[in-house]
VOPAGU-2260 file (C-alpha; in pm, 1 decimal, decimal comma):
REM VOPAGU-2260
SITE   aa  ch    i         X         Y         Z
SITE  UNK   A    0   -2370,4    -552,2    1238,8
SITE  UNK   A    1   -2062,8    -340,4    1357,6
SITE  UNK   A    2   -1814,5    -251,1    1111,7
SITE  UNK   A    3   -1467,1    -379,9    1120,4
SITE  UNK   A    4   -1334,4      12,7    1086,8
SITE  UNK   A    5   -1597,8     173,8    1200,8
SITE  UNK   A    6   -1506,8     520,1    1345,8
SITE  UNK   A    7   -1132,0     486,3    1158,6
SITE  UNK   A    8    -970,9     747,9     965,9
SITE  UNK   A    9    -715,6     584,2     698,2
SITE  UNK   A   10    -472,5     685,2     445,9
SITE  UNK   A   11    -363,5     467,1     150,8
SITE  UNK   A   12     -80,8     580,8     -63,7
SITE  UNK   A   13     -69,8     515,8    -413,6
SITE  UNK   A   14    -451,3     467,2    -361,0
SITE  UNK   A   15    -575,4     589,7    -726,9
SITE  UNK   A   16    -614,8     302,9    -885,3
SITE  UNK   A   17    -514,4     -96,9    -898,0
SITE  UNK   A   18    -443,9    -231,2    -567,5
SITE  UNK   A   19    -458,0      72,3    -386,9
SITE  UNK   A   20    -772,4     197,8    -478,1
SITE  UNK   A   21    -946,8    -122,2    -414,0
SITE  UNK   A   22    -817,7    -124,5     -35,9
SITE  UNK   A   23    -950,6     262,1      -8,0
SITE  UNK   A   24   -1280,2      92,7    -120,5
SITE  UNK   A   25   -1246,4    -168,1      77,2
SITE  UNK   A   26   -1171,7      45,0     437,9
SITE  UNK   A   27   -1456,5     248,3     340,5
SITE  UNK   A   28   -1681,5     -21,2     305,5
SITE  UNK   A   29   -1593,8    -110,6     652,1
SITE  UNK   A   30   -1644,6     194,2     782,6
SITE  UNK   A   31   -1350,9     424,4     812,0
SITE  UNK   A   32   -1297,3     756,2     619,7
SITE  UNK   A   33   -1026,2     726,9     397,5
SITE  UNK   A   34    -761,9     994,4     210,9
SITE  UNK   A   35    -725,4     868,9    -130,3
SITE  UNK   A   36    -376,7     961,5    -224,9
SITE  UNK   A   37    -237,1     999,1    -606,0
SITE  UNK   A   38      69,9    1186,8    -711,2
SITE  UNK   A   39       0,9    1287,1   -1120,4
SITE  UNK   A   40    -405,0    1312,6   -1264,4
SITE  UNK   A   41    -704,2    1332,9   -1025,4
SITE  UNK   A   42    -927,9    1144,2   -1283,0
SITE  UNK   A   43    -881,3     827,3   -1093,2
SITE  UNK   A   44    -842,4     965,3    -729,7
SITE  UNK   A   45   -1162,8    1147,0    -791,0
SITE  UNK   A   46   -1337,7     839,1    -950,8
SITE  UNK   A   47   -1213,1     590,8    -655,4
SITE  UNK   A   48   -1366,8     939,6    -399,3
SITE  UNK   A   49   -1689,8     891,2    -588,2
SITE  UNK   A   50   -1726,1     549,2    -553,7
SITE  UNK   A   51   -1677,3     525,6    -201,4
SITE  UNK   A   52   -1938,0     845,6    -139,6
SITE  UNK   A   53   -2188,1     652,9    -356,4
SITE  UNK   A   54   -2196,2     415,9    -110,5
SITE  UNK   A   55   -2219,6     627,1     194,9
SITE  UNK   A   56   -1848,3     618,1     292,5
SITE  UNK   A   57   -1620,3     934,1     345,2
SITE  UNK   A   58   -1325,1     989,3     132,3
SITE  UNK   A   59   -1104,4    1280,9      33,5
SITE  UNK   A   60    -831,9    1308,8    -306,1
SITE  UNK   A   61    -506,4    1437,5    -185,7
SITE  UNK   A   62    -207,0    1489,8    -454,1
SITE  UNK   A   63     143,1    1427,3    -278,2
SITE  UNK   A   64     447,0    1300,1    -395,0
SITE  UNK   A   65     542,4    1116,8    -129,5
SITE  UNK   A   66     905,0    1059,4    -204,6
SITE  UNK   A   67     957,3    1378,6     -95,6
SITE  UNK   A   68     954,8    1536,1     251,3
SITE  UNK   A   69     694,2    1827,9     112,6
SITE  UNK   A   70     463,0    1574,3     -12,8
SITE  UNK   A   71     444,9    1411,4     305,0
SITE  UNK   A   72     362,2    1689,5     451,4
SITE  UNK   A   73      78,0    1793,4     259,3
SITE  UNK   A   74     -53,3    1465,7     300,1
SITE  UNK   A   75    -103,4    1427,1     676,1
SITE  UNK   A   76    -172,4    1768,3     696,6
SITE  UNK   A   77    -493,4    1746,1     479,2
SITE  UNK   A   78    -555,4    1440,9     690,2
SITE  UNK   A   79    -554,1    1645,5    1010,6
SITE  UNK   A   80    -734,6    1965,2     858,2
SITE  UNK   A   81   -1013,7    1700,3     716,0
SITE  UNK   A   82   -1059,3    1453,4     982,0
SITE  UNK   A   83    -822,7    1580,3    1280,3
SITE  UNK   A   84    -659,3    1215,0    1341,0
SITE  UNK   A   85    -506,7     905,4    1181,5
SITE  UNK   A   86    -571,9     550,8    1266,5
SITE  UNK   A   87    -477,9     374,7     947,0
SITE  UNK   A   88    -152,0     397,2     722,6
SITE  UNK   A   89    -183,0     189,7     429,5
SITE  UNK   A   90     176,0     235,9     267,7
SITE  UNK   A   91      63,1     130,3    -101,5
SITE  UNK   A   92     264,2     341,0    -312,0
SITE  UNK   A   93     510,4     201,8    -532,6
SITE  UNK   A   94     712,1     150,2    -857,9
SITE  UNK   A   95     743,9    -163,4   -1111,3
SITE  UNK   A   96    1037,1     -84,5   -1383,3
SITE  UNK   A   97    1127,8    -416,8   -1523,9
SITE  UNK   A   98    1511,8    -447,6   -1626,7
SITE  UNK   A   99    1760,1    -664,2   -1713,3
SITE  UNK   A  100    2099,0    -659,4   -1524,8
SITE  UNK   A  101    2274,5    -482,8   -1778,9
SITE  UNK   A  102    2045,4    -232,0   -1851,4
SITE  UNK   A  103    2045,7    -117,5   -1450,7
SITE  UNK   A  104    2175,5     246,5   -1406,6
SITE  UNK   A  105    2121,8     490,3   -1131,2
SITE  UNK   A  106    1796,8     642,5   -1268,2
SITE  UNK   A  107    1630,5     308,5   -1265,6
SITE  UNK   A  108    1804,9     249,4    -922,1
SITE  UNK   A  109    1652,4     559,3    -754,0
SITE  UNK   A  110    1331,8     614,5    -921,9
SITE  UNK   A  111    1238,3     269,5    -728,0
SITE  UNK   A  112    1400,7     286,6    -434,3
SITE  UNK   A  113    1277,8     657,1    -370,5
SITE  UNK   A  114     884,9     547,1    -397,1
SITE  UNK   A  115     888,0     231,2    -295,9
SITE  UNK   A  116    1163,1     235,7      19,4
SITE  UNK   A  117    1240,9     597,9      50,8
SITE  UNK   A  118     867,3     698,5      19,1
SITE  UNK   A  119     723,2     448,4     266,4
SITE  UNK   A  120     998,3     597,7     570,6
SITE  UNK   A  121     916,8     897,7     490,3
SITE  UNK   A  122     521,8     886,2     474,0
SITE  UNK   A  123     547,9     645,9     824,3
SITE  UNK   A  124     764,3     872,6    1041,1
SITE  UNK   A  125     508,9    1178,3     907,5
SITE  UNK   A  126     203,2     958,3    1015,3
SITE  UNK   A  127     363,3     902,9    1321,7
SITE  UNK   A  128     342,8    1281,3    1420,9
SITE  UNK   A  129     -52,3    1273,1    1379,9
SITE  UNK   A  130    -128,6     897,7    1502,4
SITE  UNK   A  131    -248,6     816,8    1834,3
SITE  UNK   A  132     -79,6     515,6    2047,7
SITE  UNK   A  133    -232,5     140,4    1922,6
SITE  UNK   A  134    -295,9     245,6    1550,9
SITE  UNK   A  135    -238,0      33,4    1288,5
SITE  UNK   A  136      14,3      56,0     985,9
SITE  UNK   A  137      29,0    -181,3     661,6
SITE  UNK   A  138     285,7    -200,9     436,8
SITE  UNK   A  139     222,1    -343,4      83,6
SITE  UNK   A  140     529,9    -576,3      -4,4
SITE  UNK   A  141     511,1    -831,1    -227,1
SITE  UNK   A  142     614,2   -1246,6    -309,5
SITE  UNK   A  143     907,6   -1155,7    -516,5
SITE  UNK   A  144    1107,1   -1039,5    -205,9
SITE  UNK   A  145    1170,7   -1399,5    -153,2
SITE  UNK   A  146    1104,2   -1543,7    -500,7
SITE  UNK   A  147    1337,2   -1305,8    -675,1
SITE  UNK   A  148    1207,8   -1347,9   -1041,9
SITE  UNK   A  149    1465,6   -1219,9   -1324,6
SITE  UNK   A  150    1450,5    -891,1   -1496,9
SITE  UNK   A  151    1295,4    -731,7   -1166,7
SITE  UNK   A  152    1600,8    -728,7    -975,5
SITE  UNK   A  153    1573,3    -335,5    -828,2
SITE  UNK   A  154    1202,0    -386,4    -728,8
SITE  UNK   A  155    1264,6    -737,1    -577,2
SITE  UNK   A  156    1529,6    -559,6    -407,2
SITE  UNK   A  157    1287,1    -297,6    -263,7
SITE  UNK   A  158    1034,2    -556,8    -170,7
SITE  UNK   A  159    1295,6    -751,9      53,6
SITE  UNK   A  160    1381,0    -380,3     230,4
SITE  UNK   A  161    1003,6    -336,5     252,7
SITE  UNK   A  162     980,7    -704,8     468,8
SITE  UNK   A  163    1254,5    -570,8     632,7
SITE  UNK   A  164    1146,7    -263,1     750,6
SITE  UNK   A  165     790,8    -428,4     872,5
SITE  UNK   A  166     972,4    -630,2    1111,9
SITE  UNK   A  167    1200,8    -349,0    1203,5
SITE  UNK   A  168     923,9     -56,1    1290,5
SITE  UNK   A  169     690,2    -310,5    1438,4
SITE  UNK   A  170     948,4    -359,7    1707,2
SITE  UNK   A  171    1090,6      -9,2    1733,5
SITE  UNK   A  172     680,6      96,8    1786,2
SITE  UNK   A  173     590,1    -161,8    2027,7
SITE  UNK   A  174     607,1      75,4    2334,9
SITE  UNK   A  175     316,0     305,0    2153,5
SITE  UNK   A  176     149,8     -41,1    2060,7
SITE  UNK   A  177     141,8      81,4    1715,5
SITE  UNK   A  178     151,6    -245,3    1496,9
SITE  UNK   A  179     265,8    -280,3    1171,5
SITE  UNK   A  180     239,8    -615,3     943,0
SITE  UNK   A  181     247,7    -668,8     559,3
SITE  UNK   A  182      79,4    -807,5     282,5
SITE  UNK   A  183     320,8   -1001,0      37,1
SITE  UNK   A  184      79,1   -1047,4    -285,8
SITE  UNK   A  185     144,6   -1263,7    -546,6
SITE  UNK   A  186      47,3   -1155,7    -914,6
SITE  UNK   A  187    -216,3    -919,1    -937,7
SITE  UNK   A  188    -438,6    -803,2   -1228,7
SITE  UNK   A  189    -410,2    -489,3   -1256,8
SITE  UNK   A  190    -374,7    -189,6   -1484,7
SITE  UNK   A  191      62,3    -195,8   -1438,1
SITE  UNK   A  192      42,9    -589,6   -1470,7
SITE  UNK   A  193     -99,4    -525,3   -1796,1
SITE  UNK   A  194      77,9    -221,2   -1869,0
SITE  UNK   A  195     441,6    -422,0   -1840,8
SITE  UNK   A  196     297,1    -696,4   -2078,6
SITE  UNK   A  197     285,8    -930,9   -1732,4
SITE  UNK   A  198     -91,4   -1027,8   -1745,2
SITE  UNK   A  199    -223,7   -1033,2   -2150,4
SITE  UNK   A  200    -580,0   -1082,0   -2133,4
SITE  UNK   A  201    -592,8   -1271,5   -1825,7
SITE  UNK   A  202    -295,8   -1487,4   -1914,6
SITE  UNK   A  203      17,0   -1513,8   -1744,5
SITE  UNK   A  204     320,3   -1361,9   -1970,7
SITE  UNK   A  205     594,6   -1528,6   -1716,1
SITE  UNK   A  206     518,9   -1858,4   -1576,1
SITE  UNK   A  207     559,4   -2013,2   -1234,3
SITE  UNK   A  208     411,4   -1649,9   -1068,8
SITE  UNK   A  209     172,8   -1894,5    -937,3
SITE  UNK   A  210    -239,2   -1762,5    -994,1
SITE  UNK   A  211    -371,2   -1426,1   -1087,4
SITE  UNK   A  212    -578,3   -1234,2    -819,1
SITE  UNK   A  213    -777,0    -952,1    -826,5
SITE  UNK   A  214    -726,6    -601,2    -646,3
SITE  UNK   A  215    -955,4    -680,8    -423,5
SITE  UNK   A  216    -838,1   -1016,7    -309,7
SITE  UNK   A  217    -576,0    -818,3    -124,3
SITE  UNK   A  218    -758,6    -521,0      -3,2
SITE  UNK   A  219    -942,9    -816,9     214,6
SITE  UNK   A  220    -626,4    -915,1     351,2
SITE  UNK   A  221    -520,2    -520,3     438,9
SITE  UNK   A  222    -878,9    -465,9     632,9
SITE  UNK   A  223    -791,6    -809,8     852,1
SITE  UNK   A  224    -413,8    -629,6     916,8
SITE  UNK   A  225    -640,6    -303,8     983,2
SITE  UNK   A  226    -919,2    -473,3    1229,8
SITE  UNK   A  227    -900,3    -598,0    1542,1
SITE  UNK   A  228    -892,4    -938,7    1424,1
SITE  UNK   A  229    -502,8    -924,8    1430,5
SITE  UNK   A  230    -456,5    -765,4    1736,0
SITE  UNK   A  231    -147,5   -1002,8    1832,3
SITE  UNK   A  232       5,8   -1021,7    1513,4
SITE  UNK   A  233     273,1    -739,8    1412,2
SITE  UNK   A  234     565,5    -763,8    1211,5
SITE  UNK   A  235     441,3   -1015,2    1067,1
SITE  UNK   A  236     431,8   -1057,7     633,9
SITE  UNK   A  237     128,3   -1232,4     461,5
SITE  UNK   A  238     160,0   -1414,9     157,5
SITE  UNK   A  239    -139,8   -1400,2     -53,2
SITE  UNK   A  240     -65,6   -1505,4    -398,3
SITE  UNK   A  241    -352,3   -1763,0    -427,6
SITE  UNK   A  242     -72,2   -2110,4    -444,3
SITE  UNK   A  243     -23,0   -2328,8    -164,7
């Protein structure tokens, strides 16, 4: 049987671990080459590379900060020296820094808004330069655009610009029938869920989140966005945070 992404070359930001790392796995599996992107320690991004080679797939670790221009750059262009095109932007990479209102300031401001708004414009308009007309790109938003939980207020913010910008680039990138969706996921279990005391050993720490899914309950999600399967959706957002 034919593979949903067979013959696909895809990068996935943020891709080292968590969420990311289980849609890298997840492309592979269906049959694309992927660039497995981390910013700080390869450990993971080399672990997540070995995995997917284990299995037959094709996968490369690139470090890039891509909240900066230069990290961009180094990212696409290892893409292009390794595989010589781009069919799949997974825009992954992002921030959680939980906060009250009061204890808000401009370092907490920017440090999300750089990776998880700034970092996403920047890494699509660099993907643009090395994608071919009707590619795909998927943003990774999430519910609390819309559900605005408290103590999150910055990264709900970004979420809501992320939505925003889906609907914005899918219609500015019509004409090269480049089409861009998002996956809005509910809460996740993951290593930062745990990390920020959200998820403690598979319970919820703040209620009314709705049910905890797994890494790769979304990466399923990302391969439909990816596949032909949704060739007339785009700027469109998927909720998939396992509630009705």
């Amino acid at each position: 049987m034919k593979k949903r992404l067979e013959n696909k070359v895809a990068v996935v930001t943020g891709s080292s671990k968590g969420i990311g790392a289980a849609i890298a796995k997840k492309i592979a599996e269906e049959g694309a080459s992927v660039i497995v992107n981390f910013t700080r320690s390869n450990r993971d991004a080399d672990h997540v590379v070995n995995q997917i080679q284990s299995q037959g797939g094709s996968a490369t670790a690139v470090q890039a900060d891509i909240s900066e221009q230069a990290g961009c750059d180094r990212l696409f262009d290892k893409c292009h020296e390794q595989y010589g095109r781009l069919d799949i932007l997974v825009n992954n990479a992002g921030i959680y820094l939980p906060a009250s209102l009061g204890q808000i300031n401009a370092d907490h401001f920017h440090k999300q808004f750089n990776l998880n708004v700034l970092g996403l414009i920047l890494a699509t308009q660099t993907a643009l330069k090395l994608m071919a007309d009707k590619s795909v790109i998927v943003n990774v938003s999430s519910v609390v655009s819309t559900l605005s939980p408290p103590h999150m207020s910055v990264y709900n913010a970004t979420k809501a610009a992320v939505d925003s910008l889906t609907r914005t680039f899918a219609k500015e990138l019509a004409d090269r029938d480049i089409r861009v969706n998002s996956v809005n996921p509910g809460l996740i279990a993951t290593e930062g869920t745990k990390e920020a005391g959200i998820v403690l050993d598979g319970q919820l720490e703040i209620p009314n989140l709705g049910k905890i899914g797994l890494p790769e309950d979304i990466a399923d999600g990302v391969v439909f966005l990816a596949s032909d399967e949704s060739r007339w959706m785009s700027g469109q957002s998927i909720v998939m945070n396992g509630s009705p």
